[in-house]
VOPAGU-2260 file (C-alpha; in pm, 1 decimal, decimal comma):
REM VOPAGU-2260
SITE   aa  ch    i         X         Y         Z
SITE  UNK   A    0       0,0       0,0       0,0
SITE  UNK   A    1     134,1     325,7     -80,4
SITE  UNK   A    2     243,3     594,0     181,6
SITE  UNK   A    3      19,8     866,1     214,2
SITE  UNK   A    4     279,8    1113,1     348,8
SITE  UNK   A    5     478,2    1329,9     127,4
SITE  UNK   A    6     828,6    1275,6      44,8
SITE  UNK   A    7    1087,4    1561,4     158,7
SITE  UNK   A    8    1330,7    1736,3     -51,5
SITE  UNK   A    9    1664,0    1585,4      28,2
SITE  UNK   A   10    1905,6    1758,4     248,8
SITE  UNK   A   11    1654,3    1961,9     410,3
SITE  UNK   A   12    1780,6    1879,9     765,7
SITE  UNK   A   13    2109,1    1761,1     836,4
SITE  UNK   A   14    2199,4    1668,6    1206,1
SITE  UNK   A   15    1954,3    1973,4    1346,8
SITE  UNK   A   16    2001,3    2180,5    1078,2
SITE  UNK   A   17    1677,5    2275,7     861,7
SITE  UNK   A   18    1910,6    2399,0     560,8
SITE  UNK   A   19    2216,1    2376,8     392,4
SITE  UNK   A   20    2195,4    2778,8     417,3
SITE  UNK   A   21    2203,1    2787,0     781,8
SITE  UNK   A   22    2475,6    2455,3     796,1
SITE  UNK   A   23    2726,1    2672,6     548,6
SITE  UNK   A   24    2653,4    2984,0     761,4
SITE  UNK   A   25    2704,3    2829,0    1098,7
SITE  UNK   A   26    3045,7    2653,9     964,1
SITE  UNK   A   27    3167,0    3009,1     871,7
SITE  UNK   A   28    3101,1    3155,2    1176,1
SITE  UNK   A   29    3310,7    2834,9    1309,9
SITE  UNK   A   30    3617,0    2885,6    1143,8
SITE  UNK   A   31    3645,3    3244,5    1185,0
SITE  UNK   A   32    3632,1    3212,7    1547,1
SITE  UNK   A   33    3925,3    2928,9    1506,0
SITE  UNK   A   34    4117,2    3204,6    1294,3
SITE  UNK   A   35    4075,6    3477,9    1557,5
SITE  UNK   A   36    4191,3    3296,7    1881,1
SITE  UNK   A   37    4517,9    3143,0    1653,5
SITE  UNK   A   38    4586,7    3488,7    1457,7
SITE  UNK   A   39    4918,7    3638,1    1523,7
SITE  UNK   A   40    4871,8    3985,5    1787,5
SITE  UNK   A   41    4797,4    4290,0    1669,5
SITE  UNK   A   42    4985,4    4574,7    1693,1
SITE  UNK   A   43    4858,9    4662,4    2019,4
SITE  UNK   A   44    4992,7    4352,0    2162,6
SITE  UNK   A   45    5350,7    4404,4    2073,0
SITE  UNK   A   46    5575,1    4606,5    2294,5
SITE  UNK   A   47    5667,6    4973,3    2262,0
SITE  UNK   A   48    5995,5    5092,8    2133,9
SITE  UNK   A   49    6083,7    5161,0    2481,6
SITE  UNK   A   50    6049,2    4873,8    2635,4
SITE  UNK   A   51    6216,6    4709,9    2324,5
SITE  UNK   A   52    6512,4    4938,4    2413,5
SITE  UNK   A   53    6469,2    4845,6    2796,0
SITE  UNK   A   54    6526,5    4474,8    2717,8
SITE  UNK   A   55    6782,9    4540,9    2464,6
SITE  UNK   A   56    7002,2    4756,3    2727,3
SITE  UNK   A   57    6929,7    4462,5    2988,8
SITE  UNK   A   58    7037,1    4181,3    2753,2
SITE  UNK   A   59    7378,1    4346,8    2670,1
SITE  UNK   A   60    7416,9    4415,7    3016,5
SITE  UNK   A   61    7346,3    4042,7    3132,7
SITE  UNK   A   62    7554,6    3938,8    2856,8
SITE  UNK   A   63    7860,6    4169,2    2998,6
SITE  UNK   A   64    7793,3    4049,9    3336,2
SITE  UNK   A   65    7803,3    3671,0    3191,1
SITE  UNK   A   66    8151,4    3791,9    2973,0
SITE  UNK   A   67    8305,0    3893,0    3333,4
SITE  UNK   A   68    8228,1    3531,8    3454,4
SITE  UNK   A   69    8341,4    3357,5    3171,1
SITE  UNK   A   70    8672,0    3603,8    3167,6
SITE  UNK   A   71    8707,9    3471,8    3527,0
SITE  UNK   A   72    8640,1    3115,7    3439,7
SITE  UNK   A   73    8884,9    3128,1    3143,8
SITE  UNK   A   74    9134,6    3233,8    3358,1
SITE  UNK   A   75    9064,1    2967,9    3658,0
SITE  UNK   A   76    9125,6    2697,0    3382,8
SITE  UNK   A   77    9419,9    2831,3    3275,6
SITE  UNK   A   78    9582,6    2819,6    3620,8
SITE  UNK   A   79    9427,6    2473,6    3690,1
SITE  UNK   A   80    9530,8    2354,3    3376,1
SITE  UNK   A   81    9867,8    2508,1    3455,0
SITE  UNK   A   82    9924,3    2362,1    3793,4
SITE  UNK   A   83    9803,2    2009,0    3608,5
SITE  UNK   A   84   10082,4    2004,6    3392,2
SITE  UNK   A   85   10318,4    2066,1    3645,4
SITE  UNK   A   86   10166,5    1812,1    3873,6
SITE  UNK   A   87   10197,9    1557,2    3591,5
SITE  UNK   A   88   10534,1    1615,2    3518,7
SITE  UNK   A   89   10647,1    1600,3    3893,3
SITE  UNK   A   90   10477,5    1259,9    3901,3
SITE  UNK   A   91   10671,6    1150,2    3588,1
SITE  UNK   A   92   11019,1    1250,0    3736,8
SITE  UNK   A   93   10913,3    1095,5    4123,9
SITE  UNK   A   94   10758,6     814,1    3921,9
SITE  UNK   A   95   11155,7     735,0    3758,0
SITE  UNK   A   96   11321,9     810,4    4105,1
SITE  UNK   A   97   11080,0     548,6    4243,7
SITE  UNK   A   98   11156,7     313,6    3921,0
SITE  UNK   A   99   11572,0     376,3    4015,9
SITE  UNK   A  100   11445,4     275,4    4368,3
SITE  UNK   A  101   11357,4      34,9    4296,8
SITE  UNK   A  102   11573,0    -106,4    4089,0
SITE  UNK   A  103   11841,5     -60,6    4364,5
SITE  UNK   A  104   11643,5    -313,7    4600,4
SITE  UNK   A  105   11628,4    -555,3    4334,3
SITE  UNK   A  106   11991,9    -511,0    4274,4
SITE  UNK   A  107   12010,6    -641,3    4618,8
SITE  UNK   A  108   11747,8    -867,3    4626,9
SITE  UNK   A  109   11985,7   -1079,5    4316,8
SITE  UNK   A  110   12288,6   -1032,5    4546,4
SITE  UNK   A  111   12139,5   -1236,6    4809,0
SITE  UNK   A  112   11992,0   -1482,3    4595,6
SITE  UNK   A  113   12336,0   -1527,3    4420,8
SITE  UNK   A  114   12463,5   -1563,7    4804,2
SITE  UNK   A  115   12206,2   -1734,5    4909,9
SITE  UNK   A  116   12136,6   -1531,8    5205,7
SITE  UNK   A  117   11777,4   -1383,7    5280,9
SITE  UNK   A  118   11621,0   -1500,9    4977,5
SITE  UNK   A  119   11266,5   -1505,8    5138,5
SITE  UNK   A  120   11251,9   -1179,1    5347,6
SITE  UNK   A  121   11386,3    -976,9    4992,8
SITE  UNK   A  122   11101,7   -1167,2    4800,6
SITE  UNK   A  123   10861,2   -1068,5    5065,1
SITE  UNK   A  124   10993,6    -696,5    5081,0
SITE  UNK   A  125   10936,4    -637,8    4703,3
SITE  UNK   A  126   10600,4    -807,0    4677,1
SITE  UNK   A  127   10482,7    -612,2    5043,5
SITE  UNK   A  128   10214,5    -343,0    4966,9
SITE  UNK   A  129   10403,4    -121,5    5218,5
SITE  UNK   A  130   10777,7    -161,3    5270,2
SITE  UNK   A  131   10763,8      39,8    5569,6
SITE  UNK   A  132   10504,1    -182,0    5763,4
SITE  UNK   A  133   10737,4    -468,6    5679,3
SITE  UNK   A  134   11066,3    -306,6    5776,4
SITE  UNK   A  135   10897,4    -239,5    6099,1
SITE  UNK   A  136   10996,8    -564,4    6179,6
SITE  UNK   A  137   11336,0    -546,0    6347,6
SITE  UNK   A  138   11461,2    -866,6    6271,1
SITE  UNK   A  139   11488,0    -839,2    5913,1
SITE  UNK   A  140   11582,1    -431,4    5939,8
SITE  UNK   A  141   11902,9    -596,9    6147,4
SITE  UNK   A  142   12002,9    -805,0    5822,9
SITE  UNK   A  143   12019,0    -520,1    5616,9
SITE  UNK   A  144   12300,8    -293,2    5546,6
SITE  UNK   A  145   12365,6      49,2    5636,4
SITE  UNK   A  146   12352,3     109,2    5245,2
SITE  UNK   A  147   12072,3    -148,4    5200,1
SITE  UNK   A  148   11876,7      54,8    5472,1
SITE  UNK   A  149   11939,5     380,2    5283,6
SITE  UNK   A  150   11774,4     240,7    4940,5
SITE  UNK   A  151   11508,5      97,5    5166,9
SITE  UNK   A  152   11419,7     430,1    5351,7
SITE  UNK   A  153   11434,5     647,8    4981,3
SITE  UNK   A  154   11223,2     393,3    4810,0
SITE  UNK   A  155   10969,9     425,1    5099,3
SITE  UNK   A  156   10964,5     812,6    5108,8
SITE  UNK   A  157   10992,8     810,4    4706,3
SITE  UNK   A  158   10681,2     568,7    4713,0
SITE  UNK   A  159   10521,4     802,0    4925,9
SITE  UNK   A  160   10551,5    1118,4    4767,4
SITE  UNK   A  161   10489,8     939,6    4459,5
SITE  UNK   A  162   10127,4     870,1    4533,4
SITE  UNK   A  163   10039,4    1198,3    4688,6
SITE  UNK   A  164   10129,2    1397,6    4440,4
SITE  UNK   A  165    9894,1    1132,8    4222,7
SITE  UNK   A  166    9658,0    1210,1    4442,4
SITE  UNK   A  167    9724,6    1565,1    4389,3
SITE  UNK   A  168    9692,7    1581,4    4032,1
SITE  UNK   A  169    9359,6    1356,2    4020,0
SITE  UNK   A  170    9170,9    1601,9    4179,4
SITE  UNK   A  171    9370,6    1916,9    4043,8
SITE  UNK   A  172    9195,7    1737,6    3716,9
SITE  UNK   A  173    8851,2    1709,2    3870,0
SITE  UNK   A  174    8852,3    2106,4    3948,3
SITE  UNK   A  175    8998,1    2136,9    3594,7
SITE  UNK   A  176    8713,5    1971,7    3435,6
SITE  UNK   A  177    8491,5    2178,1    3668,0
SITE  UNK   A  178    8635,5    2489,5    3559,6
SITE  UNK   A  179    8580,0    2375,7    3200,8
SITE  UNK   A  180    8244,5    2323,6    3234,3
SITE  UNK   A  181    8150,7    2667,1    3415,0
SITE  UNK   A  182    8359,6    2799,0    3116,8
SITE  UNK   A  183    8150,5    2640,4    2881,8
SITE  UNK   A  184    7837,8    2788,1    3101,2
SITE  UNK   A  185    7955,7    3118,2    3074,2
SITE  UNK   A  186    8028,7    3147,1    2686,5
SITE  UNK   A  187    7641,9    2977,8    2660,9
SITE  UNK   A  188    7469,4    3229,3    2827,4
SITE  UNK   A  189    7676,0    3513,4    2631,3
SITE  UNK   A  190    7598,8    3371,9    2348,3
SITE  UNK   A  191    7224,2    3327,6    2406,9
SITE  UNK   A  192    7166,9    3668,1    2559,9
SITE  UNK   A  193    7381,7    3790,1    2236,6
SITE  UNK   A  194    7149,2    3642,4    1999,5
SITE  UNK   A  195    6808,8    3736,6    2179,5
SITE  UNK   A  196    6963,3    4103,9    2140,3
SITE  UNK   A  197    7000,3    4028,1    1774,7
SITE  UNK   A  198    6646,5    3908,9    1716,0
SITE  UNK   A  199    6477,8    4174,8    1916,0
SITE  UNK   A  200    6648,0    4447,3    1699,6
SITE  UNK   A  201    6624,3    4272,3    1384,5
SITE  UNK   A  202    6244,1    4244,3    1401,6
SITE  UNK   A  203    6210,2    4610,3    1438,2
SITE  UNK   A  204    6121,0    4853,4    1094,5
SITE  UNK   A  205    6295,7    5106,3     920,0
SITE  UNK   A  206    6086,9    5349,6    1154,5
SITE  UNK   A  207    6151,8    5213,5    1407,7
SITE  UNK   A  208    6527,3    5195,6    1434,6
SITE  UNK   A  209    6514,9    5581,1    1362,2
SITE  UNK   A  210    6348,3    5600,3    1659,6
SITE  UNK   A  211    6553,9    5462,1    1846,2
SITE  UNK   A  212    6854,3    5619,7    1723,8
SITE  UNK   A  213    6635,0    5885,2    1824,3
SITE  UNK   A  214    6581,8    5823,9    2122,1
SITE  UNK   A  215    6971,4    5710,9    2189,5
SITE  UNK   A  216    7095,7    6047,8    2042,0
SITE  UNK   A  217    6861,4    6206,0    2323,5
SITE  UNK   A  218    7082,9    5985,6    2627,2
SITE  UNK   A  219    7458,0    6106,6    2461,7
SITE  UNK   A  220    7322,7    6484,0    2475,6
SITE  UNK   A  221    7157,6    6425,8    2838,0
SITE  UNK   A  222    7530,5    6242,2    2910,0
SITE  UNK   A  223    7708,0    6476,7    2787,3
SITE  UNK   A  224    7541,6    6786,6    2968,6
SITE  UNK   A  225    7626,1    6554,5    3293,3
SITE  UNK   A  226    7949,0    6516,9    3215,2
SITE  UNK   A  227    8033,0    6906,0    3135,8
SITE  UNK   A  228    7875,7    6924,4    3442,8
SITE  UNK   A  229    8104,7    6740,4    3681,8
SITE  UNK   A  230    8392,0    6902,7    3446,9
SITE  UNK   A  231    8279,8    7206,3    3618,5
SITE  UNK   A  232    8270,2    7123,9    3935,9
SITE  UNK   A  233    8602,1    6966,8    3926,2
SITE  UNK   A  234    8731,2    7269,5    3778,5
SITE  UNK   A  235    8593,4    7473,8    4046,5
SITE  UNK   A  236    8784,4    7223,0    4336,9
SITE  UNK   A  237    9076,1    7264,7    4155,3
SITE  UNK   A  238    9058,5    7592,8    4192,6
SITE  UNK   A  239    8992,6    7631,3    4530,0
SITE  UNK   A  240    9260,8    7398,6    4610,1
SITE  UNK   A  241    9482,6    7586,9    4433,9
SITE  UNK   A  242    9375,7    7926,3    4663,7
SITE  UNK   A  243    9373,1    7737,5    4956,1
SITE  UNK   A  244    9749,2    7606,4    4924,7
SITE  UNK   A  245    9872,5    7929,9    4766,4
SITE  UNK   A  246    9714,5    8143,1    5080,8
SITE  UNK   A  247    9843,8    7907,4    5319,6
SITE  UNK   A  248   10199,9    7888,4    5135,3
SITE  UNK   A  249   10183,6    8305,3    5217,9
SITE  UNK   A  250   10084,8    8241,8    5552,6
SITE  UNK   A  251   10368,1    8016,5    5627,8
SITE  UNK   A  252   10658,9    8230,5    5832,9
SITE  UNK   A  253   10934,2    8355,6    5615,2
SITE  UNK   A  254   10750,6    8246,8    5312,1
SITE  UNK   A  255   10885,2    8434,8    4979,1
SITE  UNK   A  256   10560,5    8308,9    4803,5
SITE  UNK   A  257   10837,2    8090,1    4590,4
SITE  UNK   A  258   10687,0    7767,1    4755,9
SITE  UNK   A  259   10359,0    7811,2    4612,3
SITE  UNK   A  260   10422,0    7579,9    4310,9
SITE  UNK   A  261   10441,8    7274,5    4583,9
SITE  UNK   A  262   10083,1    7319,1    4570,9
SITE  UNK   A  263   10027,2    7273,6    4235,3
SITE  UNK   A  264    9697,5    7124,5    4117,7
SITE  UNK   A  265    9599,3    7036,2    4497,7
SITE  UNK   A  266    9626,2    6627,5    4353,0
SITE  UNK   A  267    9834,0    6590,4    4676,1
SITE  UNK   A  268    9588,5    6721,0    4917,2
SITE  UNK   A  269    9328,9    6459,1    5133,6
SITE  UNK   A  270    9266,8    6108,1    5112,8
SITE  UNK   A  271    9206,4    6096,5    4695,2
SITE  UNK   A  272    9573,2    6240,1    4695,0
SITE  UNK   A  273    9776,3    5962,5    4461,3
SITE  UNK   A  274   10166,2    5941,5    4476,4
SITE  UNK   A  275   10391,8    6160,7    4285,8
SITE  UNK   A  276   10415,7    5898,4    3974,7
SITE  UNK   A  277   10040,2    5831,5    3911,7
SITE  UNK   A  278   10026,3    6105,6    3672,3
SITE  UNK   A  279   10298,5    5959,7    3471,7
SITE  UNK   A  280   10183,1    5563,3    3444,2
SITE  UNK   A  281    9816,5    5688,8    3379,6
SITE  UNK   A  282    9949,1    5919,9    3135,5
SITE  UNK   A  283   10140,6    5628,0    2965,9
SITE  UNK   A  284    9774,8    5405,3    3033,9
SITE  UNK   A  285    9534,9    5691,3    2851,8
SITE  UNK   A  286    9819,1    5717,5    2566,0
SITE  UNK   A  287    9776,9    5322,3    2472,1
SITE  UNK   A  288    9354,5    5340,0    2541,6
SITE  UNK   A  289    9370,7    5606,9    2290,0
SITE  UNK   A  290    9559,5    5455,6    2037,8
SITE  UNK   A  291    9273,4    5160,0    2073,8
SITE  UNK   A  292    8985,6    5385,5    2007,2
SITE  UNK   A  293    8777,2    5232,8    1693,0
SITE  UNK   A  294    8865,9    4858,0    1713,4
SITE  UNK   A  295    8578,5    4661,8    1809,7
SITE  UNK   A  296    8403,1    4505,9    2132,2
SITE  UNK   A  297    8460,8    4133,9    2144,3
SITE  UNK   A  298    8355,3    3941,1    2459,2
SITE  UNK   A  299    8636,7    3727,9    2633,7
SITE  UNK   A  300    8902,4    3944,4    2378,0
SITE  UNK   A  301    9233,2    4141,8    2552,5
SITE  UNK   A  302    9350,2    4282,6    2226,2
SITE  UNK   A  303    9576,4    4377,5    2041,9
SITE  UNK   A  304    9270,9    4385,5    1748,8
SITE  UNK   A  305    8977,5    4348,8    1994,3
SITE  UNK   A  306    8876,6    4417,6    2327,7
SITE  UNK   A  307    8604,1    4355,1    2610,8
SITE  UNK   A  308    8578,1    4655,6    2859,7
SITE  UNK   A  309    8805,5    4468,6    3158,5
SITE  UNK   A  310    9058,9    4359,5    2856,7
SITE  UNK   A  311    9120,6    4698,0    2778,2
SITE  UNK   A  312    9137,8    4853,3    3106,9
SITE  UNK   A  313    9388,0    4561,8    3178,9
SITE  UNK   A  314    9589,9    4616,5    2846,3
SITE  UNK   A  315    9586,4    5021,3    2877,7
SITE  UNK   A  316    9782,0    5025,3    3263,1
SITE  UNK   A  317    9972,5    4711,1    3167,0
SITE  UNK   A  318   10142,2    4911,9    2884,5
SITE  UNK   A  319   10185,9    5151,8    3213,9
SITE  UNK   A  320   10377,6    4869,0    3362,7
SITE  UNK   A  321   10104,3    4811,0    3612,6
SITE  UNK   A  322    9970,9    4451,1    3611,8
SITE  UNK   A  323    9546,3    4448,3    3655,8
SITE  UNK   A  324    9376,5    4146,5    3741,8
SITE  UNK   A  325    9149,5    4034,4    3480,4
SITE  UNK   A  326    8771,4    4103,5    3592,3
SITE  UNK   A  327    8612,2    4340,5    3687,8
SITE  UNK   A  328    8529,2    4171,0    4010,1
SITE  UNK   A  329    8889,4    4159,6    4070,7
SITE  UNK   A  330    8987,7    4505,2    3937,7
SITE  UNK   A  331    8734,8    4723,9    4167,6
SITE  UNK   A  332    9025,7    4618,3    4430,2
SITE  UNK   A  333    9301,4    4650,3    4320,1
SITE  UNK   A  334    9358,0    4991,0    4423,8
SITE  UNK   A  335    9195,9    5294,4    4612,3
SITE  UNK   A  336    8825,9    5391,5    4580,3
SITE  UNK   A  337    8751,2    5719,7    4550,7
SITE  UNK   A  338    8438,2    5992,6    4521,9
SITE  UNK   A  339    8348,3    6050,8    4160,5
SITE  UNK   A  340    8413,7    6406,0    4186,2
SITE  UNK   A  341    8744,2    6311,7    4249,7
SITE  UNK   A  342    8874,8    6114,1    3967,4
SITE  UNK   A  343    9167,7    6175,9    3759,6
SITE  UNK   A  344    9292,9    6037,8    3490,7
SITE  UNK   A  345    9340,3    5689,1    3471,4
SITE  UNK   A  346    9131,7    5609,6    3716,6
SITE  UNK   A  347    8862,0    5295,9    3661,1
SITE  UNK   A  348    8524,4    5414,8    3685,1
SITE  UNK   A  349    8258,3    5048,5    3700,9
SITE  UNK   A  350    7931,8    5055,8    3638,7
SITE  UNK   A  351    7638,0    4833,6    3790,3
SITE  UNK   A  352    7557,2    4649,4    4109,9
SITE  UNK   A  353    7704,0    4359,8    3936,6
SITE  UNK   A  354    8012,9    4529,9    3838,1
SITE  UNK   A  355    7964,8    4423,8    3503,5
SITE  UNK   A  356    8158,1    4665,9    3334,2
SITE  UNK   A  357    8447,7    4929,4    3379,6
SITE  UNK   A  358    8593,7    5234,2    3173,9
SITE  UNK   A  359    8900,1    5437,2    3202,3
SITE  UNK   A  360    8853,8    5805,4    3296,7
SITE  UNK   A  361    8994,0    6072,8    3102,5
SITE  UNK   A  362    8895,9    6323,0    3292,0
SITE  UNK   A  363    8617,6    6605,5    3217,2
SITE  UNK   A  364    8366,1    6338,8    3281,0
SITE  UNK   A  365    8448,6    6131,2    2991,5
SITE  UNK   A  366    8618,6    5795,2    2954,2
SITE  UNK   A  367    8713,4    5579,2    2724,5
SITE  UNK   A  368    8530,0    5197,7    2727,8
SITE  UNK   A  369    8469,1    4912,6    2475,8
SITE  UNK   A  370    8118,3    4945,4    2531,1
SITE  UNK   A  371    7893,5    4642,2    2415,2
SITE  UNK   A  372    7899,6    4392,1    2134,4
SITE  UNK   A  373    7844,4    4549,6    1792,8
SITE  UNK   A  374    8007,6    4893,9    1919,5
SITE  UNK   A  375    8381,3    5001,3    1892,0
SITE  UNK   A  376    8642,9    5146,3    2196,4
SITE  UNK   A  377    8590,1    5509,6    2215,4
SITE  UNK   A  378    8502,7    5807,5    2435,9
SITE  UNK   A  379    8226,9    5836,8    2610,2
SITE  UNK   A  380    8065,9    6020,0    2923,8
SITE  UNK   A  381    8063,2    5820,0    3205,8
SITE  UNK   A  382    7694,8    5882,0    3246,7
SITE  UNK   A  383    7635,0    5793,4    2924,9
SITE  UNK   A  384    7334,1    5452,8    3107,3
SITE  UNK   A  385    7261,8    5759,2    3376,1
SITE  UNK   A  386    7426,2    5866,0    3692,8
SITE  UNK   A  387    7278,1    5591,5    3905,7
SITE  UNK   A  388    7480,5    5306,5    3693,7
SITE  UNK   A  389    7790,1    5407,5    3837,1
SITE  UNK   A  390    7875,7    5192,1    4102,2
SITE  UNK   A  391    8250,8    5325,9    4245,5
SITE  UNK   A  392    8602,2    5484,3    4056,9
SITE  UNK   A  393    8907,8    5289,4    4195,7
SITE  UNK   A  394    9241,6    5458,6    4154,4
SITE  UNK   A  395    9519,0    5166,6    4039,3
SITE  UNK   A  396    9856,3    5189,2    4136,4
């Protein structure tokens, strides 16, 4: 019998859906939500140029901080590896004298054998772990020699000495190894920090980067005005100084006014004063930092063609024939810290609670630095990253 109820158009309802209008529209409105919780952020998601620059600054500075450590671990393995060497080759020349030993005993050991005499306690004194526990025994110490007690007594000291320094340079290798791997550490996280630098600047547009040169040129002039600044200021206490030693060189009894010239610049005058020939060595420091002005920043590098900041500070008052340790942990003291307003020439001026990087003062407020990766040795203010990154200025020598 035939159904009486009509037949429906097919596709009219699909899974709840009356039409294939309403399915297509509904699918849409799927896949654009999809699109809009994976799309990439819009501009008002992606940081300003400022804080670009803030975390720019920050990863140069970690990575200077990180090219101190590595400086200092670079230098631990050298010493260790140093101190290895010298340990192995003390064991080779004990390990001979020990050998010579040695062969001494058995030189008497085949006497007796030949004689017949004391076969057995010989044997038993060259296969003994420790000759000295068996010599302990007096009745076989009363068979030997005077000179067979002699070879006895150096092969047990030589045998001695022999495994300690063993001993010695086993570990001085462990603590080398160590000092190779914080090496290793170090020159990672330079690198990395390096690279994330890199990237942030590189995604930056054409507008962008003129911004921020902008924005840099701004800093220099706001340096600079610092720097003139404390030039004044210094000029003005050198001036006093210079009234203050030339009135009390008048006040002096029977003073012709002749000894006024012992005065000077006032340098000599308070705690700051340095010794009569730190003019001349940080003259002879500032001559060499000069003549390095335009070769690059390279972390880890002491010249002659590159430099990190403590490699040139180190280089510049070596060539003074003063000898600087070679971080800038180690540098801040190794010599006398004074107030800013009281450096001279020469003097080390370090930046950052970290102490993660040092200049040399020229005076006037300016110094000369090898300032970051990508930048070349030149002058600079010293305020150039603000007043408040300067952490102390030490006065070497």
């Amino acid at each position: 019998m035939a159904s009486h109820r009509k037949s429906r158009p097919a596709g009219t309802r699909v899974a709840g859906i009356r039409t294939p209008a309403l399915a297509t529209a509904a699918l849409t409105s799927v896949a654009l939500l999809s699109q809009t919780a994976t799309a990439a952020p819009s501009d008002d998601d992606r940081p300003s140029l400022e804080e670009v620059e803030k975390k720019v600054d920050d990863l140069y500075r970690q990575a200077g901080s990180a090219t101190e450590k590595y400086n200092a671990a670079k230098e631990r393995t050298a010493k260790q590896r140093k101190r290895v060497d010298t340990l192995l080759d003390d064991v080779a020349k004990r390990t001979q004298k020990l050998n010579e030993a040695r062969e001494e005993l058995g030189s008497f050991a085949s006497a007796q054998y030949r004689t017949g005499a004391a076969v057995p306690e010989t044997a038993t004194f060259l296969l003994a772990d420790s000759p000295q526990d068996y010599f302990d025994q007096n009745h076989l110490m009363s068979r030997l020699t005077g000179r067979q007690k002699d070879a006895v007594d150096d092969y047990a000291t030589q045998q001695s000495t022999t495994m300690e320094k063993r001993r010695e340079a086993t570990e001085s290798l462990e603590t080398l190894t160590e000092s190779q791997n914080d090496l290793q550490t170090a020159k990672s996280t330079v690198q990395k920090k390096l690279a994330t630098a890199r990237e942030l600047l590189s995604e930056l547009t054409a507008e962008e980067k003129a911004r921020l040169a902008a924005i840099e040129r701004k800093k220099q002039e706001e340096a600079a005005r610092k720097a003139a600044e404390l030039a004044k200021r210094q000029a003005e206490e050198r001036e006093r100084q210079e009234e203050a030693a030339q009135q009390e060189s008048d006040a002096a009894p029977g003073s012709s006014g002749s000894s006024a010239g012992s005065g000077g610049t006032g340098t000599e005058t308070g705690s700051a004063a340095p010794d009569s020939s730190y003019g001349a060595k940080a003259d002879k420091a500032l001559a060499f930092a000069r003549t390095q002005i335009g070769k690059p920043y390279v972390w880890g590098a002491t010249g002659p063609g590159s430099y990190d900041c403590s490699g040139l500070t180190q280089a510049a008052w070596k060539a003074a024939g003063v000898t600087l340790p070679r971080t800038t942990y180690d540098q801040v003291d190794a010599g006398t810290t004074v107030a800013v307003s009281q450096a001279l020439p020469g003097d080390l001026v370090f930046f950052y609670d970290d102490l993660s990087h040092v200049g040399l003062y020229i005076g006037n407020g300016m110094m000369i630095h090898a300032p970051k990766p990508g930048a070349y040795v030149r002058e600079e203010s010293i305020f150039y990253d603000g007043e408040s990154s300067i952490h102390s200025v030490v006065r070497p020598a």
